[in-house]
C-alpha positions in Angstrom: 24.8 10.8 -48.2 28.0 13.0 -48.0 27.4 16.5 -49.0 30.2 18.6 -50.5 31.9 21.3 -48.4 32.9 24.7 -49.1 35.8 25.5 -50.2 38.0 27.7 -47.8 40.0 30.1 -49.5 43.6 30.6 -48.1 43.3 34.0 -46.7 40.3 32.7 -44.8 42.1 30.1 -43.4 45.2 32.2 -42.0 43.1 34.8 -41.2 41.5 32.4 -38.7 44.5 31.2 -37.5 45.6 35.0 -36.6 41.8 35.2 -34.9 43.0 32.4 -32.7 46.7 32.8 -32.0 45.0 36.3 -30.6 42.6 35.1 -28.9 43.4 31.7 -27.5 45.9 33.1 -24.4 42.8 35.3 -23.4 40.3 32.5 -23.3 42.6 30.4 -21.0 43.6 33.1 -19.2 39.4 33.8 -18.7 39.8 30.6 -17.0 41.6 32.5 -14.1 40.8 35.2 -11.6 42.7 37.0 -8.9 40.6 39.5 -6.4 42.4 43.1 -7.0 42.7 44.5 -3.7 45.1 47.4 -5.0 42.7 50.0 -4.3 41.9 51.7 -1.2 38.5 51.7 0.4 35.2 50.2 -0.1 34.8 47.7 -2.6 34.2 48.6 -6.2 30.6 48.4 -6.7 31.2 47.2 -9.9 33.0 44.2 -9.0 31.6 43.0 -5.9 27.6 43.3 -4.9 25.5 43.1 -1.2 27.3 44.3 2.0 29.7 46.1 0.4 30.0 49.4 3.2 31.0 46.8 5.8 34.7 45.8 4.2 37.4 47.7 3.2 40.6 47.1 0.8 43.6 48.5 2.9 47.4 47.7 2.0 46.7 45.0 -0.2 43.9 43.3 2.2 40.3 43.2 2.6 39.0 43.7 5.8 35.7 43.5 7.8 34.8 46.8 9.3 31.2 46.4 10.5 29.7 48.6 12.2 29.0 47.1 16.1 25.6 45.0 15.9 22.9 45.0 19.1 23.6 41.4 19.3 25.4 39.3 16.3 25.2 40.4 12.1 26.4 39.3 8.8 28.4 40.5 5.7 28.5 38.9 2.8 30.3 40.1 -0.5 30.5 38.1 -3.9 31.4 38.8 -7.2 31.3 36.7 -10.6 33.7 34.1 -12.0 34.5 31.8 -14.9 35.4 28.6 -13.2 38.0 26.3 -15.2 37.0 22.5 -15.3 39.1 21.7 -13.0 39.9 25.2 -10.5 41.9 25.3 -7.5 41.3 28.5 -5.0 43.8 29.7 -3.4 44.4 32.6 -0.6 45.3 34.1 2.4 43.8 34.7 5.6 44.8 36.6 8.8 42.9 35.6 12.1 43.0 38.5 15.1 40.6 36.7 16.7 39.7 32.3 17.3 37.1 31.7 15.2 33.8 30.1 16.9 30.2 29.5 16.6 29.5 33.5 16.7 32.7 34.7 15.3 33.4 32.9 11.9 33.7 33.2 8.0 32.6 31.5 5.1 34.8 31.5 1.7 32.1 30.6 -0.8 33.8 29.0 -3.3 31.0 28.6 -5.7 27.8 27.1 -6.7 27.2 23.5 -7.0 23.5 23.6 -7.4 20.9 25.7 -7.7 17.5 24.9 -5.9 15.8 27.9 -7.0 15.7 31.2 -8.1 17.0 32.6 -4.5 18.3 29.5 -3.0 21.6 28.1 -4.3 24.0 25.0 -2.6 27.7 26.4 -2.1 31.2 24.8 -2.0 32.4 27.1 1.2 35.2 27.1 3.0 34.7 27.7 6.6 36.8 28.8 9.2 35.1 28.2 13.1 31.6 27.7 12.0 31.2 24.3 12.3 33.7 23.2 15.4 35.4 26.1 17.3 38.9 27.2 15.8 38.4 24.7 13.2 38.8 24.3 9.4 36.3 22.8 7.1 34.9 22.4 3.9 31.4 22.5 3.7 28.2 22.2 1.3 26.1 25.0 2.6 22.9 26.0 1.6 23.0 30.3 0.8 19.4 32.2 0.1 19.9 35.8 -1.1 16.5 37.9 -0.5 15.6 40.6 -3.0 15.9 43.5 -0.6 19.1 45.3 0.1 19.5 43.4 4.0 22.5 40.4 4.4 21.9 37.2 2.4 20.7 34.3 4.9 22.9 31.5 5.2 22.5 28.1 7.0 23.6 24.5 7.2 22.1 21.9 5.0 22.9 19.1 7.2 25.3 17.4 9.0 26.6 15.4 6.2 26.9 18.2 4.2 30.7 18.3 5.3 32.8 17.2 2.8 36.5 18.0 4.6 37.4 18.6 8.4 40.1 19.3 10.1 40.5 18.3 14.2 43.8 21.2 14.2 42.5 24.7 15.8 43.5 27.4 14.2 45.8 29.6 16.0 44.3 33.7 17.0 46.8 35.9 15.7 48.1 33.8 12.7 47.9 33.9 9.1 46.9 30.9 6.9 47.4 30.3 3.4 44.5 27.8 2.2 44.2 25.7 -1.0 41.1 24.0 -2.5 41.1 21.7 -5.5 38.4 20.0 -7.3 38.8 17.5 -10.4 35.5 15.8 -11.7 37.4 13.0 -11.9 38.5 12.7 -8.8 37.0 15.1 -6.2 38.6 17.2 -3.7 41.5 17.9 -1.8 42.1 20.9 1.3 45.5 21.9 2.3 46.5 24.5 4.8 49.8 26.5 5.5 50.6 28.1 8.4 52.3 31.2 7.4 53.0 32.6 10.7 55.0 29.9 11.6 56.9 29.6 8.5 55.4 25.9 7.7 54.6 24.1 4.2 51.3 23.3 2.8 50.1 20.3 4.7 47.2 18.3 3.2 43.7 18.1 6.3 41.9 15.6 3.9 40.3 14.8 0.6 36.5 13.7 -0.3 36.3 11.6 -4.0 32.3 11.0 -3.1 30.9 14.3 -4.1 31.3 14.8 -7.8 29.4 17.5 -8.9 29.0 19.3 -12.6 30.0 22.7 -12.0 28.8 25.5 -13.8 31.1 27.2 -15.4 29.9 31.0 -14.9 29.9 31.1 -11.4 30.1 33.1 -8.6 32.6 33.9 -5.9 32.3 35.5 -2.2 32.9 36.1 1.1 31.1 36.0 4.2 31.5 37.3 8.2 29.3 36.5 10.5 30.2 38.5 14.3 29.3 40.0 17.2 29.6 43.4 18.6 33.0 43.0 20.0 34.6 41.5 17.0 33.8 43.8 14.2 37.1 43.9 12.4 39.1 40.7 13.4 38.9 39.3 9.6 41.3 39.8 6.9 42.1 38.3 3.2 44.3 38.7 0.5 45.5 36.9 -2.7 42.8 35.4 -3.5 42.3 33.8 -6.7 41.2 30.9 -9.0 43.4 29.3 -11.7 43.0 25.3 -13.8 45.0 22.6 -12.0 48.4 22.3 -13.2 48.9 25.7 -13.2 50.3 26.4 -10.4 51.5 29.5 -8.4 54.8 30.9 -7.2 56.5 29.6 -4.2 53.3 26.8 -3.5 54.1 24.6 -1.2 57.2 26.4 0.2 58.0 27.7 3.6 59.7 31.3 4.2 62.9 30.5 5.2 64.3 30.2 9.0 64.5 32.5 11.1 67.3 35.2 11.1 69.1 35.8 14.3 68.4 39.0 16.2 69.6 42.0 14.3 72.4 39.7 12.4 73.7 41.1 9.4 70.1 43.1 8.6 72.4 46.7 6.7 68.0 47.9 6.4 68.0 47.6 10.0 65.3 47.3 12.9 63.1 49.9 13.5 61.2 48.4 16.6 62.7 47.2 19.4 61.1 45.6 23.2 61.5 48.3 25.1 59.4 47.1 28.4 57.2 44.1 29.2 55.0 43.4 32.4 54.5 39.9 32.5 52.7 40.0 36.1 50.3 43.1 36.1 48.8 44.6 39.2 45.3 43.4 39.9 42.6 44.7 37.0 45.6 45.6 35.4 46.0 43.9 31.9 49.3 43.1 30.6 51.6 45.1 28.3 54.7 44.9 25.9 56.2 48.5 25.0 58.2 48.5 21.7 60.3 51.7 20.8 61.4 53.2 17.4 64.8 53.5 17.1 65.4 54.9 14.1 65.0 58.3 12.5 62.1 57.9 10.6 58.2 56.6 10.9 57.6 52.5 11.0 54.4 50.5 10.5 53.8 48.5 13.8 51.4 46.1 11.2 54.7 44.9 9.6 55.7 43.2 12.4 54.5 40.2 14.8 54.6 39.3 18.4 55.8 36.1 19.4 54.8 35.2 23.0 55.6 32.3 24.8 57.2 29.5 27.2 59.9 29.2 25.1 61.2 28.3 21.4 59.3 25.2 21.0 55.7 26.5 22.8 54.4 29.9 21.7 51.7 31.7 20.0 52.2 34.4 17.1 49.8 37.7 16.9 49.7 39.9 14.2 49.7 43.5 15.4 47.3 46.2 14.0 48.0 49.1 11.3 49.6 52.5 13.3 52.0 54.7 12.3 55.3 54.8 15.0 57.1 58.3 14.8 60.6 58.2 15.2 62.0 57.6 18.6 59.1 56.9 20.5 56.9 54.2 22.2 54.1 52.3 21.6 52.7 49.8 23.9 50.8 46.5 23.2 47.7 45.5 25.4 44.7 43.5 25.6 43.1 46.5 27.2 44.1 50.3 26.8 41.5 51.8 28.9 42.0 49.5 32.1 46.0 50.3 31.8 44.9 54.0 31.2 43.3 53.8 34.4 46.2 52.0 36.2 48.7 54.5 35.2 47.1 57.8 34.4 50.4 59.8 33.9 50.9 57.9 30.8 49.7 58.7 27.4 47.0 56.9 26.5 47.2 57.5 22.5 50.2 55.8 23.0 48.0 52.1 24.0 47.3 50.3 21.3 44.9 47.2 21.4 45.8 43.2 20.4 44.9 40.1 21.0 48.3 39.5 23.5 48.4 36.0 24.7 49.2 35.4 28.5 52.4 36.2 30.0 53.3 33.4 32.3 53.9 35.2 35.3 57.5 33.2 36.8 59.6 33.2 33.1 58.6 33.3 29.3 59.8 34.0 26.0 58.9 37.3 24.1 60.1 37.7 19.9 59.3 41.1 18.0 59.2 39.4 14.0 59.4 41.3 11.3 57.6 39.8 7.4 57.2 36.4 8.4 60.3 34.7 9.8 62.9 37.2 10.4 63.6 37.6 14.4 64.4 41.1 15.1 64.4 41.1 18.9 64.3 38.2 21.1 63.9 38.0 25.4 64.0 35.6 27.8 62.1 36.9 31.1 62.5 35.5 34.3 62.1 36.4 38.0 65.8 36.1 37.9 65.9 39.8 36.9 64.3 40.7 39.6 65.9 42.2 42.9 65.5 40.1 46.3 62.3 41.5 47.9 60.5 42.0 44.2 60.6 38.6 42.2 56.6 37.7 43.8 55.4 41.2 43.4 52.9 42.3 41.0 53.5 45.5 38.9 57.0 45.7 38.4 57.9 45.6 34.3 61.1 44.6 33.4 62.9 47.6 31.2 65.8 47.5 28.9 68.2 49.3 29.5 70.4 50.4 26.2 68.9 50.1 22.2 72.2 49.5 21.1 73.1 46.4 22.7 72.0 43.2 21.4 72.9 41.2 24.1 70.0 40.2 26.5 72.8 39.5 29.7 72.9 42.8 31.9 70.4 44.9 29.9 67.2 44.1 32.0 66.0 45.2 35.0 63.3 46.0 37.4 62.0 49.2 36.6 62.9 51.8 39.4 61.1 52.3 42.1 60.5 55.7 42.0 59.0 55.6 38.5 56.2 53.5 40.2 58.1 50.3 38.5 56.8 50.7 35.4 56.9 53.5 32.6 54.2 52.4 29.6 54.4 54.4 26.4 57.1 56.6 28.3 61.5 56.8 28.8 62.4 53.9 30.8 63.3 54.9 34.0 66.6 52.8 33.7 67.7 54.2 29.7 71.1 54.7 29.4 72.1 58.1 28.0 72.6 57.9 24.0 75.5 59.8 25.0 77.9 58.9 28.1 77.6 57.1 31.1 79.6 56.9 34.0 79.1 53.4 34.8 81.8 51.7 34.5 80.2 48.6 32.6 79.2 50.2 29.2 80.8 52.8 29.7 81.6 55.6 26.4 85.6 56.0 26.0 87.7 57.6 23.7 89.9 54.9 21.4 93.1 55.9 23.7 91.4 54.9 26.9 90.0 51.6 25.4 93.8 50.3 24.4 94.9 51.8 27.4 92.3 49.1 28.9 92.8 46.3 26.7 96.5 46.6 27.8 95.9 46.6 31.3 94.2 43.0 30.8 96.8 41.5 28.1 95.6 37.6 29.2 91.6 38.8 29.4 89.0 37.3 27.0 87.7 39.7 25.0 84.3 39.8 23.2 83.5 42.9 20.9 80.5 43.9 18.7 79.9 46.4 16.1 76.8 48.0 16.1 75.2 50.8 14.3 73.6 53.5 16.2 70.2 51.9 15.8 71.8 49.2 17.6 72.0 46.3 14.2 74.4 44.1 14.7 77.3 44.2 12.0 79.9 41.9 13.0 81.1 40.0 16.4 84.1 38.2 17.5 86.2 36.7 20.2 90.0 37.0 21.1 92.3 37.7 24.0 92.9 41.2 24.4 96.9 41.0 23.6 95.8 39.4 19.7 96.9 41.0 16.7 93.5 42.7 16.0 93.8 44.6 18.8 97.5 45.6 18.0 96.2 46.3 14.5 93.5 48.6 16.0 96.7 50.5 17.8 98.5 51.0 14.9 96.3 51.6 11.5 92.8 52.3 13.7 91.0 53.5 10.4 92.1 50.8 8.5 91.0 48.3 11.3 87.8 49.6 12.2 87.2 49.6 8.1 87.9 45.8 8.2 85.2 45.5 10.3 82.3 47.4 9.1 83.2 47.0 5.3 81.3 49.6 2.9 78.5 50.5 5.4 78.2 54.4 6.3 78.5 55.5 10.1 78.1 56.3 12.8 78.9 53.4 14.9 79.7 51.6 18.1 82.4 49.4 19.3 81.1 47.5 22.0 84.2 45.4 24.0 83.6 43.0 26.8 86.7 41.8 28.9 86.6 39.0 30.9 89.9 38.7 33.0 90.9 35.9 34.9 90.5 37.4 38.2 88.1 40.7 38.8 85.1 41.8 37.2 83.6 41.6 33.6 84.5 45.4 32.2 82.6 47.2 29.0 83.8 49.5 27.1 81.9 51.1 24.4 83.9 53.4 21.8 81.5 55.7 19.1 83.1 56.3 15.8 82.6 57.5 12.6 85.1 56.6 9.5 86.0 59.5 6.4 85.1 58.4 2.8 87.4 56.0 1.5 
């Protein structure tokens, strides 16, 4: 029997329509969540529950900062969530360590069943746990206790793992990570490297495991380590949001590389300053960067790329310190063993990272600043080396001059009577920001540089302009009798303005000759041009 309905007066009915046109943007946009790590310190009890003194939101991350365990502990965070029916997590994670066994973390990306009233089965993301350095995606089995101690966690069973991948993850890099989940047709993992400036690639899917999940759920992390490895985890960007909707840049890589310095008007602030490849004994090895410019620097926004060469290396992320201006800091596995090797040398300036191995013989080393732009780039070799030094340990290799570019010339053995090696202090081989009487390099006046250009009219000649933090503006080739030079003679302001364009000075005029028959000659001229 059909019953009459209520009429529904006009006014109700747009009324309704206003309730919804209001509402309906914030109910889908319930459906997503993003972790706010803009804060700065412990997390918000409000927002996140359990071991919540042993992280801490710094710069946009949150971190693990334990306090050191007698043998191996736990953290574990979580807050809630409103899961869409079909969510995709996404996020980032920085490794300063390889995960294993002792050292690993759990994402827990939420519940898929709940046994009892402590004891719940979690979708979790996990990162060494299960094979050493390895991603996987994992059913787990989580029981909180009722008192205020870490929330026990343990493996269901073997075939709880519903994705694995055989790739280990590299110490020192930073992964982006993407987990999917449709009822309809189960789930998907997909891992970027970011360090290395690569896509999302897919490590594998599961359609067998189909589960209903709740829809008010719950969302967390978990650290599991051991004394030594108290703050080696990081994450950022996390966040939840339906399938389909996407989020910027997925799927795309940074783009390549810059070359060194090329064209950068904001400029390095670190440079490699001096690198020991092959340490005296119980000595560790060490890579000294400098500041060259006029103001403090970050050493966390940059990476170390460490190597064979271009094809075979490993990137590290380096930790958060302030660099003053003009002075050194020094990379090494351990500060208190190089302390002890060379005790005239300031130890506040030794900061600890995970460097990978020098190979002794020849390597590569890159300074990176973001995530793909090269800054500084050398190729080490015994071949620096003097006859009688090329087999002996201790000697570090030291640049000679921040404003040149060029790798050719600019590294050598540190002296002798500095002990062969000067960490976290002047290099005992610096070139004077001011003259030198070398004759390769050498500071002239722009009189004494035509005067030289003419000398060698046939001579190849090779110039650079560099600002006095040494970033290169421009480069070129020529014989030294071309019309640029003659140009340079006649309308010098106008010439050198060609060059630089709108950027401010000081700068440097670095010219290489090459003549047919003697020796390469440098010449560098400083200059400064007057407001148009």
């Amino acid at each position: 029997m059909l019953t009459k309905r209520p009429m529904i007066s006009l006014r109700t009915f747009l009324l309704s329509l206003l309730f919804l046109s209001l509402h309906i943007p914030t109910l889908l946009r319930a459906q997503s969540w993003q972790a706010d790590f803009s804060s700065e310190g412990v997390p918000s009890e409000e927002v996140w529950r359990y071991d919540r003194s042993y992280f801490v939101m710094h710069e946009g991350w949150l971190q693990l900062q334990a306090p050191e365990p007698e043998t191996s502990d736990q953290a574990t965070i979580m807050t809630n969530v409103h899961l869409p029916a079909s969510p995709v997590w996404t996020g980032r994670v920085r490794l300063d360590l390889e995960p294993t066994s002792h050292n690993y973390s759990y994402i827990l990306l939420a519940v898929s069943k709940v046994i009892d009233a402590q004891t719940f089965e979690y979708i979790a993301l996990d990162f060494g746990g299960y094979r050493r350095g390895c991603l996987a995606l994992l059913r787990i089995v989580l029981t909180r206790h009722p008192s205020p101690t870490h929330p026990q966690i343990s493996y269901r069973s073997p075939s709880s793992i519903l994705i694995s991948s055989k790739e280990v993850l590299s110490q020192g890099h930073t992964y982006d990570y993407r987990v999917s989940y449709t009822p309809s047709s189960g789930w998907e993992l997909a891992l970027r490297d970011v360090t290395r400036g690569g896509k999302f690639e897919s490590v594998g899917t599961n359609e067998a495991f189909l589960p209903e999940l709740v829809r008010k759920n719950t969302f967390g992390l978990s650290c599991t380590f051991t004394m030594r490895h108290t703050k080696d985890w990081a994450f950022r960007d996390l966040r939840i949001y339906p399938a389909g909707e996407g989020t910027p840049g997925e799927g795309e890589a940074p783009q390549p590389p810059h070359e060194p310095n090329e064209g950068d008007q904001s400029g390095p602030t670190l440079l490699l300053s001096e690198v020991m490849p092959h340490p005296k004994a119980k000595s560790p090895e060490y890579i000294e960067l400098y500041n060259v410019a006029d103001m403090d620097c970050e050493l966390s926004d940059f990476l170390l790329a460490v190597g064979r060469d271009e094809q075979s290396y490993r990137t590290i992320a380096l930790p958060q310190k302030t660099i003053s201006a003009k002075s050194y800091i020094v990379i090494t596995k351990d500060p208190d063993a190089l302390a002890s090797t060379y005790p005239q040398a300031p130890r506040e300036k030794f900061v600890q990272a995970p460097l990978p191995r020098l190979l002794n013989k020849s390597g590569l080393i890159a300074l990176v600043k973001g995530e793909d732009q090269v800054i500084d780039l050398l190729h080490y070799s015994e071949a620096l080396l003097p006859r009688g030094l090329k087999t002996k340990a201790g000697v570090a290799l030291e640049r000679r001059d921040y404003t040149k570019a060029e790798e050719e010339g600019n590294w050598k053995a540190a002296s002798a009577s500095s002990g062969y090696a000067t960490p976290g202090m002047p290099n005992s081989l610096e070139s004077s920001s001011d003259t030198s009487t070398s004759d390769k390099g050498e500071r002239t006046t722009l009189a004494d540089l035509l005067q030289t250009l003419e000398a060698s009219p046939l001579a190849t000649c090779s110039f650079g302009v560099y600002t006095m933090t040494g970033i290169l503006l421009v480069r070129g080739n020529s014989l030294a009798k071309d019309s640029w030079l003659t140009n340079l003679r006649t309308t010098p302001l106008e010439s050198l303005r060609l060059l630089v364009r709108s950027a401010s000075g000081p700068f440097i005029l670095h010219v290489t000759l090459h003549p047919k028959d003697g020796e390469k000659i440098e010449r560098s001229l400083v200059f400064r041009l007057p407001p148009n």
